[in-house]
N, C-alpha and C positions, 0 to 999 in steps of 0.2 A: 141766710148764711153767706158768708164772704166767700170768692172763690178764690182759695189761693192753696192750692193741691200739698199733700205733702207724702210722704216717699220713704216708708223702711225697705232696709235691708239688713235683717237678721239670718246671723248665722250658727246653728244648732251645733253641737257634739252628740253623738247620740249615745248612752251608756250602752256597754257592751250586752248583747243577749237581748236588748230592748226593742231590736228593730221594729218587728210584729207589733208591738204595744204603741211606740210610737209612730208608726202609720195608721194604725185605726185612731189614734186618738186624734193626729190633725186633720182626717180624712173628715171625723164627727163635728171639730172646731169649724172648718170650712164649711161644710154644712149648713150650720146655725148661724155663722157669719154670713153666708150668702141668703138666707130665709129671711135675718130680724136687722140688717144694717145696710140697710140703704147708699147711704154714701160711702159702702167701700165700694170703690172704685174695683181692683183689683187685689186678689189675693191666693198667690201661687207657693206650694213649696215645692221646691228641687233637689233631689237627693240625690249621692253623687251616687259613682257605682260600686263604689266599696258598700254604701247604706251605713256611713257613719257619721258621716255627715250632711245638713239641711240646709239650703238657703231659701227663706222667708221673706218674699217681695207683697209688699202690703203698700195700697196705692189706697188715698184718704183723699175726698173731695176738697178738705180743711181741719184745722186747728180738733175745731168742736168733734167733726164727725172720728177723729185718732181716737180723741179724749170720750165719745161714745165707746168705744172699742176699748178702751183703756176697763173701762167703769161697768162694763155690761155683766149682768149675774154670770153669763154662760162663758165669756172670758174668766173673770177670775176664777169660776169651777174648773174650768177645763186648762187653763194655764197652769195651775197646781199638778195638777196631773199630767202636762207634759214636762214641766220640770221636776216629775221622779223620774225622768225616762232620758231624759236628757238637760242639756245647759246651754247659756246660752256663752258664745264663742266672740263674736262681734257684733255691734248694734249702729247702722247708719240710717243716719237721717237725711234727706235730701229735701228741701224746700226752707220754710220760713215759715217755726211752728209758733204761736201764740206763747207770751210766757205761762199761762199756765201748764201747756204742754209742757214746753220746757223745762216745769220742773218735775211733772211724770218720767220726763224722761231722762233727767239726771239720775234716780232711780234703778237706771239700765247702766247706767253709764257709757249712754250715747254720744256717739262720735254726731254733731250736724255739720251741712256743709249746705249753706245759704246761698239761696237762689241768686246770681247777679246777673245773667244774661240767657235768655232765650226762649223757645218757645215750647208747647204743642196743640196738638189740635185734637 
């Protein structure tokens, strides 16, 4: 696999009275994310202090390993079931995804902003 990292940030609405439901369900989502995918990198969510809204930092070693994530049985169950509980607000993208990705993620109707300069380690 190529290494060329890529970089969401999603941002939830949570529907009102849903808080409880969607904490346990991203709690389960990360979970199974950190047990069966290997190449996430990272995967945090932040909820502010009202608990009405989410922000979803999901770090992808590349293209294939999103597009795993994308396609995985335990995403599409559990994504279902976090958008009865909430929506999604904003969708960015940070890196330089494959076009196949790319068009998974017209889908969202994601904002990208392609990688021109710099580094990490």
């Amino acid at each position: 696999m190529e290494h060329d990292p890529i970089q969401f940030r999603v941002e939830f609405i949570i529907k009102e009275g849903k808080i409880e439901d969607y904490k346990k369900l991203v709690q389960e989502m990360s979970r199974v994310v950190n047990a069966n995918e290997l190449d996430t990198i990272g995967y945090q969510f932040y909820l502010d202090s009202t608990e009405t809204k989410c922000v979803v930092c999901e770090t992808y070693s590349n293209s294939e390993a999103a597009l795993t994530h994308n396609i995985s049985i335990e995403s599409k169950t559990m994504l279902s079931k976090i958008f009865s509980v909430a929506r999604i607000h904003k969708f960015e993208v940070y890196g330089n995804p494959s076009k196949k990705l790319q068009k998974v993620l017209a889908n969202f109707n994601a904002q990208t902003y392609n990688l021109i300069a710099g580094f990490s380690r």
